[in-house]
C-alpha positions in Angstrom: -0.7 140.3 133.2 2.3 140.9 131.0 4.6 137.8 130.3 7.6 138.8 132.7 5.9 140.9 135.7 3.2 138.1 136.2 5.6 135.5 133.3 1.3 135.9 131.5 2.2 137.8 128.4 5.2 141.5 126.9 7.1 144.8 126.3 6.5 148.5 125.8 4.0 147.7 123.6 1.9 144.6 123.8 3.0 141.6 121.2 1.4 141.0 118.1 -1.7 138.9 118.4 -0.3 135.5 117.7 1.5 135.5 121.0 -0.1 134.1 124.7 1.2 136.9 126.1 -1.1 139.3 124.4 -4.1 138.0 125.4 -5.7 140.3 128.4 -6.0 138.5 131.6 -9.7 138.5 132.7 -11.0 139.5 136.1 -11.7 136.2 137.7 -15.1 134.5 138.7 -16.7 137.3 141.9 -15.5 136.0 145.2 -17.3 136.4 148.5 -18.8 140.3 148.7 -16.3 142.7 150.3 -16.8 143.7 153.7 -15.4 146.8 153.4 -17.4 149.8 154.1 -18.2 152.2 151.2 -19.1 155.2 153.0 -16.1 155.3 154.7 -13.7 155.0 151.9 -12.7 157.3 148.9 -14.2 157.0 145.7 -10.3 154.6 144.4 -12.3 151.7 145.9 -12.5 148.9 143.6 -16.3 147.5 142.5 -16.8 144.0 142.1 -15.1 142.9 139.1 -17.7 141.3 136.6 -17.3 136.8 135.9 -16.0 136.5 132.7 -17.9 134.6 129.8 -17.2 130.9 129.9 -15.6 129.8 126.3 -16.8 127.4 124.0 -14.6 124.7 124.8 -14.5 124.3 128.5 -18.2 125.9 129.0 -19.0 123.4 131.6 -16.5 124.7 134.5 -19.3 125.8 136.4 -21.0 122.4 136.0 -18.7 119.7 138.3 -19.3 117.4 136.8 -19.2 117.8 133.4 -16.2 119.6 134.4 -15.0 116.6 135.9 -16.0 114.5 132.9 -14.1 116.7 130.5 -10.8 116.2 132.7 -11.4 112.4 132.5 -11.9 112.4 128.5 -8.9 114.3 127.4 -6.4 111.9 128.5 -8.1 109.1 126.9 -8.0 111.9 123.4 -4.3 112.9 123.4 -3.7 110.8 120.4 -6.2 112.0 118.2 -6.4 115.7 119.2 -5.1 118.0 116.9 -2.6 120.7 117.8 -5.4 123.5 116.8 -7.5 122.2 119.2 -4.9 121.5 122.5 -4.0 124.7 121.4 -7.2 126.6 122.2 -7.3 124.5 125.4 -4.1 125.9 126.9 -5.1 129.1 125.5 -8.7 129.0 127.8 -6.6 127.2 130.9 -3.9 130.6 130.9 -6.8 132.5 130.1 -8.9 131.8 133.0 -5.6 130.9 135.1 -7.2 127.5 135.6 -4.6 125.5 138.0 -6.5 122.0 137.0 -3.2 119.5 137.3 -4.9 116.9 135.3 -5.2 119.0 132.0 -2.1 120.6 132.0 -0.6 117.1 132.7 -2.6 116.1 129.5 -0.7 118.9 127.7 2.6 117.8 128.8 1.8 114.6 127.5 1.3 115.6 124.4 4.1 117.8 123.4 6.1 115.1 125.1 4.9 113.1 122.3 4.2 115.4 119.6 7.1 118.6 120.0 8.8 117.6 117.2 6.1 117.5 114.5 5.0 121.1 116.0 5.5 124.5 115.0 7.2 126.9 117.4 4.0 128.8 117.4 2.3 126.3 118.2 4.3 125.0 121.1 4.4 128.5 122.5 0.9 128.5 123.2 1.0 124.6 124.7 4.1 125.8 127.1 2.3 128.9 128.3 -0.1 127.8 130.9 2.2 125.8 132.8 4.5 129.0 133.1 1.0 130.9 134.2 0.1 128.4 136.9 4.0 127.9 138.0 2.8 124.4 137.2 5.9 121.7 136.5 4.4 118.7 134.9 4.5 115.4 136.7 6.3 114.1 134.1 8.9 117.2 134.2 12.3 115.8 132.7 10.8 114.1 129.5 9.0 117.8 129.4 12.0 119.9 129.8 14.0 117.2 127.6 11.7 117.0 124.8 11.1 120.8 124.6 15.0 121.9 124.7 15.2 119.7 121.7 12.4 121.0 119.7 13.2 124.5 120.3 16.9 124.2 119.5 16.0 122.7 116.1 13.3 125.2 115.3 14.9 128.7 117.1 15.4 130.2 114.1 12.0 129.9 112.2 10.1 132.1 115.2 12.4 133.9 117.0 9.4 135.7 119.2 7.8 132.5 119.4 11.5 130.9 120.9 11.9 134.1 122.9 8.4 133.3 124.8 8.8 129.9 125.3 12.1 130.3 126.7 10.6 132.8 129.0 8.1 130.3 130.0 10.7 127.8 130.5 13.0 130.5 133.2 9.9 131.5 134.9 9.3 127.6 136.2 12.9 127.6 136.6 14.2 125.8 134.1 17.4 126.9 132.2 18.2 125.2 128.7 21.9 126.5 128.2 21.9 124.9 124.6 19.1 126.9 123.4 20.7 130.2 125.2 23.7 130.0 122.9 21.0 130.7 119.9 19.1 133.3 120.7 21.8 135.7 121.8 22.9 136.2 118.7 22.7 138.8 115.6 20.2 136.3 113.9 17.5 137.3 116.7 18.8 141.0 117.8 18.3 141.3 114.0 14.9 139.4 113.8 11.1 141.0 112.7 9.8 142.0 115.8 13.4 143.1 117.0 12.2 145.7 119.9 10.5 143.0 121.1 12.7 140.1 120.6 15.1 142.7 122.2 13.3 143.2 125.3 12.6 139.1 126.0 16.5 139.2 125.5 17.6 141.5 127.8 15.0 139.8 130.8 16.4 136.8 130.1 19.9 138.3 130.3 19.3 139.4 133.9 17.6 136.7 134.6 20.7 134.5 133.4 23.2 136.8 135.6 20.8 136.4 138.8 20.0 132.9 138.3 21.8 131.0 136.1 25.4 131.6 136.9 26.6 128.4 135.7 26.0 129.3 132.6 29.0 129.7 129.9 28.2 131.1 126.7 27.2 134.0 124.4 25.2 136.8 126.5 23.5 140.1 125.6 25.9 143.1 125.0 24.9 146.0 127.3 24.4 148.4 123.8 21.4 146.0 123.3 19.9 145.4 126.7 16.4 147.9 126.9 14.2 147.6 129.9 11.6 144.8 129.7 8.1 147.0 130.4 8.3 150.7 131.1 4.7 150.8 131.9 1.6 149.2 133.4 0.9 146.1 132.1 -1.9 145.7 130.5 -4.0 143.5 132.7 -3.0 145.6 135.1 -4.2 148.9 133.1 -7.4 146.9 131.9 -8.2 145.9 135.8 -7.6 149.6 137.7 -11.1 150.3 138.5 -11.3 146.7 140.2 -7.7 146.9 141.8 -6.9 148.1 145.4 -4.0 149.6 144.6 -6.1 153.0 145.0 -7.1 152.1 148.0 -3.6 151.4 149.4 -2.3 154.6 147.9 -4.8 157.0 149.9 -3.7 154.7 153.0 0.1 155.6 152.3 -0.7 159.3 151.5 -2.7 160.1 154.8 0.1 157.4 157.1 3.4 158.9 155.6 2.9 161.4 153.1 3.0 161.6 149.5 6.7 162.0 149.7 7.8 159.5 151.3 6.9 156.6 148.8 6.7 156.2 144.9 4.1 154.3 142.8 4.1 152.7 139.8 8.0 152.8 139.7 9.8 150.7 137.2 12.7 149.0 138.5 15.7 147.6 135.8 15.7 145.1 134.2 12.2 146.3 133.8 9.8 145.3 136.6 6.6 147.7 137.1 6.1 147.7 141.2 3.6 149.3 143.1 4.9 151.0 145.8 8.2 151.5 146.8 9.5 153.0 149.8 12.8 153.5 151.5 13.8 152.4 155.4 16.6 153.2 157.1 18.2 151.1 159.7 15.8 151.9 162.8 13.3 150.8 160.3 11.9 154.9 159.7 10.5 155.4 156.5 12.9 158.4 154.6 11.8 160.5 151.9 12.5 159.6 148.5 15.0 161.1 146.2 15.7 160.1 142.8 14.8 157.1 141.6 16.9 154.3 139.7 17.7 155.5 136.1 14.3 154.7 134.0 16.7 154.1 130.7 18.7 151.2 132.4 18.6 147.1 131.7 20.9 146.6 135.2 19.9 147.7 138.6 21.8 150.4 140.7 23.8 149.9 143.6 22.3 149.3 146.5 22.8 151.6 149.2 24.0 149.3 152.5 22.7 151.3 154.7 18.9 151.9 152.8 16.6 149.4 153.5 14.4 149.2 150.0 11.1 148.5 150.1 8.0 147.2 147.7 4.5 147.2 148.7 3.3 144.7 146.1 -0.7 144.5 146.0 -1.7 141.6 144.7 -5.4 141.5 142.9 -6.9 138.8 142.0 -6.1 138.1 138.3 -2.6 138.0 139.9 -3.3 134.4 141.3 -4.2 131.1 139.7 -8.0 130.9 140.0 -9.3 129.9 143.2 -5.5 129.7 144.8 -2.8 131.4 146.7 -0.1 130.6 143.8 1.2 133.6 141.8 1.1 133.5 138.4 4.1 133.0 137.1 5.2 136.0 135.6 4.7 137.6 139.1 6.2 135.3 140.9 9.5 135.4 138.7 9.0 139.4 139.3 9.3 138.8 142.8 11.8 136.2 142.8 14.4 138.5 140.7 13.7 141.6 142.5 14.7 139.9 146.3 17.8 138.9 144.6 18.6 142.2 143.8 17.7 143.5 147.1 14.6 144.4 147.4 12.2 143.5 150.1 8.7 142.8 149.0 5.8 143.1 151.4 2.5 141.1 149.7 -0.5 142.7 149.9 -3.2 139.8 148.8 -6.5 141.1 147.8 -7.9 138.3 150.5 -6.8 140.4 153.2 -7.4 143.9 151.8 -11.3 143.3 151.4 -11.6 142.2 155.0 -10.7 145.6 156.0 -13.4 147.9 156.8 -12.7 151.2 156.3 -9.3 154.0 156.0 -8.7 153.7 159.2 -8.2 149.7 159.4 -6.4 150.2 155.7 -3.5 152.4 157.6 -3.6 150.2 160.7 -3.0 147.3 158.3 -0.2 149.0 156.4 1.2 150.6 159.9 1.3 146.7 160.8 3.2 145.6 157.9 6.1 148.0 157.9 6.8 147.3 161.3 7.3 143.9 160.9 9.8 144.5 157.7 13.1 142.7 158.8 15.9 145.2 159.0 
């Protein structure tokens, strides 16, 4: 998933190849088999999505314990590794959305000690699992310390490499105001890569005015803001056939009509949803009229008497592997859009494929907007 919805990733079009947030995010290894009965369904549901190839690095994560003895090695390595090579092991750990506590605290160690001798680049790629597995290092205030430094010093030589990391850094939470007062500036509205640069900007703006309103110092003007993603994104595009978002959209069709709800809106700042739907106070679903204004960086006013409403399905390449944690990009998604009103409703893939049929589908959505909180 993209960088910002799901964190990830990140903008209209993907970023160039150097960045994390352009790798694709791989269908994880097959669960259990879906109960869910084929003959009953319509052809949007999703097949079994196929275990990606293990990489040369960490091959052994299906052997225990060689997987074990490679998280009891590194540690005992962090001195001698070279950035290339810690490098391609954060890349596999975001890749594979691998939530192993031990490696990434073997990362943290090492930027800890090493940030300052490392290119921006190159620290990009360290910080981005830990922003993918919503994973704060043990050792999280020589992290944060050490990588506010770093990053000041060298904002200027990457400005899309700052950009990321600094999107990283909000999606755990973390706010370094002295960096801030670099990057919104002419040097990186101005910068190669600028629609892209631009489009970090204006989600860390919002992100700033919803979460960080301590915060005194240069901002975003509103002639530069541009909405983060205006699309899919693109593990969510790559992933369709094995998503049940089809599956949950013939549910909504045949239980309230194809009026009544809007998919695959994009909400300002620039958060692709999946379903949204409007209550009103009794808790009624209402048809939809116009939606929020698709060439917008702020959000509209919300209506006080409109309760607004996302069905958010969540697959499983939207999860750290083997876990109920969102990636972060997803889980900043979510966070941002509550404080801007919105109600989410999760829709885990754990529960979806222990339905068995349409029928239990509608029952299960029937069930969920019921118990929305008006």
């Amino acid at each position: 998933e993209g960088r910002a919805g799901g964190v990830g990733g990140s903008s209209t079009s993907p970023p160039p190849p150097s960045s994390p947030a352009a790798s694709p995010d791989l269908p994880s290894l097959p669960g259990p088999s879906r109960c869910l009965s084929r003959t009953s369904l319509p052809p949007s549901l999703p097949p079994s999505p196929p275990a990606p190839c293990a990489g040369p690095l960490l091959r052994g994560r299906s052997n225990g314990r060689r997987w074990r003895q490679e998280e009891n090695e590194l540690p005992k390595k962090v001195d001698s590794i070279t950035p290339y090579t810690m490098a391609l092991i954060a890349k596999y750990i975001a890749r594979h959305r691998l939530r192993e506590t031990r490696l990434l605290d073997t990362i943290a160690d090492f930027l800890i000690r090493k940030a300052e001798y490392l290119d921006s680049k190159v620290i990009q790629k360290l910080v981005f699992p830990f922003s993918r597995m919503s994973y704060r290092p043990s050792a999280e205030q020589q992290f944060f310390s050490r990588l506010e430094e770093a990053v000041e010093l060298k904002a200027l030589s990457s400005p899309l490499a700052t950009v990321n990391i600094l999107m990283s850094l909000f999606q755990l939470g973390h706010f370094p105001g002295t960096v801030l007062h670099r990057v919104f500036s002419s040097a990186f509205i101005n910068s190669p890569y600028a629609l892209i640069v631009r489009r970090y900007l204006s989600l860390l703006d919002a992100a700033v005015e919803l979460e960080y309103r301590d915060y005194i110092g240069p901002r975003l003007q509103d002639a530069h803001k541009v909405l983060m993603f205006d699309h899919a994104l693109t593990a969510d595009e790559v992933n369709r056939k094995y998503s049940y978002k089809g599956l949950v959209a013939e549910a909504l069709r045949q239980l309230l009509g194809e009026h009544s709800y809007k998919q695959d809106e994009v909400l300002p700042p620039g958060y692709y949803t999946d379903f949204v739907l409007w209550l009103d106070g009794s808790g009624r679903v209402l048809p939809i009229r116009s939606g929020p204004c698709q060439n917008r960086a702020t959000a509209p006013e919300p209506d006080p008497f409109l309760c607004r409403v996302i069905l958010s399905v969540n697959d499983k390449w939207h999860y750290c592997h083997n876990s109920e944690v969102l990636v972060g990009s997803r889980a900043m998604r979510d966070r941002h859009l509550r404080l801007l009103g919105y109600i989410i409703l999760q829709l885990p893939y754990h529960e979806l494929e222990k339905l068995n049929g349409i029928e239990e589908v509608k029952q299960y959505l029937h069930q969920k907007l019921l118990d929305v909180p008006l």
